[in-house]
C-alpha positions as CSV (number, residue, x, y, z in Angstrom):
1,X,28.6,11.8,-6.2
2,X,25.5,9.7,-5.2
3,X,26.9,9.7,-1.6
4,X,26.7,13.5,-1.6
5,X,23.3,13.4,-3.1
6,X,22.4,11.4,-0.4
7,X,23.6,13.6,2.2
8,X,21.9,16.6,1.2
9,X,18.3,14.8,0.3
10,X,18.6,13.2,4.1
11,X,20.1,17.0,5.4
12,X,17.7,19.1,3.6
13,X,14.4,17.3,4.8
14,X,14.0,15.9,1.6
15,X,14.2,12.5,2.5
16,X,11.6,12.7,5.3
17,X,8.9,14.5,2.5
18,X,9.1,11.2,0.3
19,X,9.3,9.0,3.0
20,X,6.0,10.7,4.5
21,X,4.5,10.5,1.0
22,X,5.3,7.0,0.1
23,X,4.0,5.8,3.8
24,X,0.5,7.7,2.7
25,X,0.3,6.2,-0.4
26,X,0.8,2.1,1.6
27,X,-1.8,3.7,3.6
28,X,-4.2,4.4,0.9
29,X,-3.2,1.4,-0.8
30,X,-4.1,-0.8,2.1
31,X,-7.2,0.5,3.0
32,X,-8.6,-0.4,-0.4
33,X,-7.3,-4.0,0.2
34,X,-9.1,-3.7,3.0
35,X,-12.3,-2.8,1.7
36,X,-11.8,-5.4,-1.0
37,X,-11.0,-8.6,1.6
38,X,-12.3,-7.1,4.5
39,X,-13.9,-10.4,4.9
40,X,-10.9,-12.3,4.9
41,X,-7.5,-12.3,7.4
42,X,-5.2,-10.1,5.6
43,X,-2.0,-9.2,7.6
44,X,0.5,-6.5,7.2
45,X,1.0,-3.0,9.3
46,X,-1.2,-0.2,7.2
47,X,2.1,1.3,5.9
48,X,3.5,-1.9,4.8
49,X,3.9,-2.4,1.2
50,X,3.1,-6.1,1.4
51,X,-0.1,-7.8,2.4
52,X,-0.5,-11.5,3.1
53,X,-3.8,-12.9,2.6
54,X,-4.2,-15.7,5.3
55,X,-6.1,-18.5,2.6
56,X,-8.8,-21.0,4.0
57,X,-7.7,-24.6,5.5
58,X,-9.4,-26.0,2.0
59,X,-7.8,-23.7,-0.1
60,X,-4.3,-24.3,-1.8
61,X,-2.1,-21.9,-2.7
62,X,-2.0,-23.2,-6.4
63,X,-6.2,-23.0,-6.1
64,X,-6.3,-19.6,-5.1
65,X,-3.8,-18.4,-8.0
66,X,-6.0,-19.9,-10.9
67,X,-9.0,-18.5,-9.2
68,X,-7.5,-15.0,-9.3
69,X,-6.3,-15.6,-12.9
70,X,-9.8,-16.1,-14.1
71,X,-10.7,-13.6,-12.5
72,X,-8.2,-11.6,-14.5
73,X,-6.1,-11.3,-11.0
74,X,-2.8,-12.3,-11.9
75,X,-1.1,-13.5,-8.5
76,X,2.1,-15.9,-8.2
77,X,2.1,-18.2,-5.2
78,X,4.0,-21.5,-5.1
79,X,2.4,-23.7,-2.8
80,X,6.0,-24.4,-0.8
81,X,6.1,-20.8,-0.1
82,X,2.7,-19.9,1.2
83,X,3.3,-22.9,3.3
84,X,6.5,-21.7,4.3
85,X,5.3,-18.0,5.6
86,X,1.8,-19.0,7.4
87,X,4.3,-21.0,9.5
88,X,6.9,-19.0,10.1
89,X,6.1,-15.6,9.1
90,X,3.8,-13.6,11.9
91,X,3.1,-10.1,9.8
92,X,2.5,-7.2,12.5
């Protein structure tokens, strides 16, 4: 049944009206980030649904997660991780 559903949400257009929708809405989404860190390197295409936030030499991963949360930001970064993407991980 959710095979059929499928097939007539991708043969009916349907699928193309939420995908167009959903790509606006990353787009909206990611010019407010943009207006918030436009300051800072922030990567990611405009209808990605992620955004990586390239942090300062002097700034840890661990820093920058209690800074947001006093800032009542609540953002999960383990160190090993950020570390991991800004050298291996080129965003678009």
């Amino acid at each position: 049944m959710m095979a059929e559903l499928a097939a007539r949400i991708i043969n009916d257009g349907v699928s193309d009206v939420i995908l167009e929708k959903r790509r606006a809405y990353s787009r909206e989404q990611n010019l407010i980030v943009s207006q918030y860190l436009g300051d800072y390197k922030v990567n990611g295409a405009p209808e990605c649904i992620f955004r990586w936030l390239v942090l300062p030499d002097d700034t840890t991963g661990k820093a920058f997660e209690l800074r947001a949360y006093h800032a009542g930001v609540q953002v999960y970064m383990p160190q090993n991780v950020l570390q991991w993407v800004q050298q291996n991980l080129r965003a678009p």
